[in-house]
C-alpha positions in Angstrom: 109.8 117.9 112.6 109.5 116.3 109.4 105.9 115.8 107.8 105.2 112.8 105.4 101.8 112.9 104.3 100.3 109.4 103.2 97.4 109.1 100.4 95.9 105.6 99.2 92.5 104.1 98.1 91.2 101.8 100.9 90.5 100.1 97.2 93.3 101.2 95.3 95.4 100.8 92.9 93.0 101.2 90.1 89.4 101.0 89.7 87.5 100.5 93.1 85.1 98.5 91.4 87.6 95.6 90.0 90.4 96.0 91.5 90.8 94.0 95.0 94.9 93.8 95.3 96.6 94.2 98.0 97.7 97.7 98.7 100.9 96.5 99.7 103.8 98.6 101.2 104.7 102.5 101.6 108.3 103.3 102.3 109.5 106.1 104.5 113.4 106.9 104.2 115.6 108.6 106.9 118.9 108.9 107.1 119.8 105.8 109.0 122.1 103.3 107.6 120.5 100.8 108.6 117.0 100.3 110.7 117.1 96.2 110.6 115.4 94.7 114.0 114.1 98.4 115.6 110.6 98.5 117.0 108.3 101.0 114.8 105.5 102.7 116.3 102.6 104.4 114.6 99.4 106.5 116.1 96.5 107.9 114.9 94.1 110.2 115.5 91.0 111.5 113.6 91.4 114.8 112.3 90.6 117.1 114.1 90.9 115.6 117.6 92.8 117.1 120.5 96.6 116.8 120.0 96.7 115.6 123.9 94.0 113.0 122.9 94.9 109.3 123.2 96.1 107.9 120.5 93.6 105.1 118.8 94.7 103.0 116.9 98.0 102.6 118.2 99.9 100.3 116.5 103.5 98.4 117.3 105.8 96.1 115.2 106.3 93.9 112.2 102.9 93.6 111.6 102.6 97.2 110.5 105.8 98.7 110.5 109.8 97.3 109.7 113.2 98.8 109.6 115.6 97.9 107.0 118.4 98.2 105.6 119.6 101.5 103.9 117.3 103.6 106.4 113.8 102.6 104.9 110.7 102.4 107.4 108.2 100.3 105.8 104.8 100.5 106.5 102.4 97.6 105.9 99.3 99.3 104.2 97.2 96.3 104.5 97.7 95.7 108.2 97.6 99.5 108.4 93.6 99.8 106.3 92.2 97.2 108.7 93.4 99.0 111.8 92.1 101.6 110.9 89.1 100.5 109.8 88.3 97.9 112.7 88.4 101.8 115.1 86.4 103.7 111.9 85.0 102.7 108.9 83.8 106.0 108.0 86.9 108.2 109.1 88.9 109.3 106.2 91.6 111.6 107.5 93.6 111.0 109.9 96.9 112.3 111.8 99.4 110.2 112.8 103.0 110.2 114.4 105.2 107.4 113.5 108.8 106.6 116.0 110.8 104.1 115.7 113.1 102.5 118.6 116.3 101.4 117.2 119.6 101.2 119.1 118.0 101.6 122.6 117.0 105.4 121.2 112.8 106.4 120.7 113.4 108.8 117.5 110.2 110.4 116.0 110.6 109.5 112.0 107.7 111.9 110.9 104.0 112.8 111.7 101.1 114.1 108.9 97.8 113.5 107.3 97.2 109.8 106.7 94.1 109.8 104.1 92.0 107.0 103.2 90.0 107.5 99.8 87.9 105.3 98.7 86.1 104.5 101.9 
């Protein structure tokens, strides 16, 4: 099982203060040639909750996730940080397990700590 942790400022990049940019897109790459058109899926849990615990949020397609070309999974951070926060605005770590269906075929891409600094 492959483990991808994911770090960002719920304010970043830079100063939390002045800085109000997007936080824009986090690539995951497999070893697919090509991922164009699958279905991603992405859950989450708080830390700490029971891995047999449903998931919350879970979240499915292009809004959050996309498959491209060259076996990148690209995750919408954006869409991602207001998920997340619209379930907890407190909650700063997080597990998640992200699949993706491509080809007919569920295949788990990776799972870890998702951690929201800044919040």
């Amino acid at each position: 099982m492959r483990t991808q942790n994911i770090v960002y400022s719920s304010n970043a990049p830079g100063t939390p203060e002045v800085y109000t940019a997007p936080l824009g897109i986090f690539n995951i790459q497999t070893t697919n040639n090509n991922l164009t058109g699958s279905t991603g899926n992405i859950k989450f849990w708080v830390n700490g909750a029971s891995p047999t615990a449903t998931a919350s949020p879970n979240l499915v397609g292009t809004t959050y996730i996309n498959g491209r070309t060259g076996g990148i999974v690209e995750l919408d951070l954006d869409a991602i940080e207001t998920a997340l926060a619209a379930t907890s605005s407190t909650e700063t770590v997080w597990h998640y397990s992200l699949s993706m269906t491509h080809a007919g075929n569920q295949v788990h891409v990776c799972s870890g700590y998702l951690v929201r600094l800044g919040v």
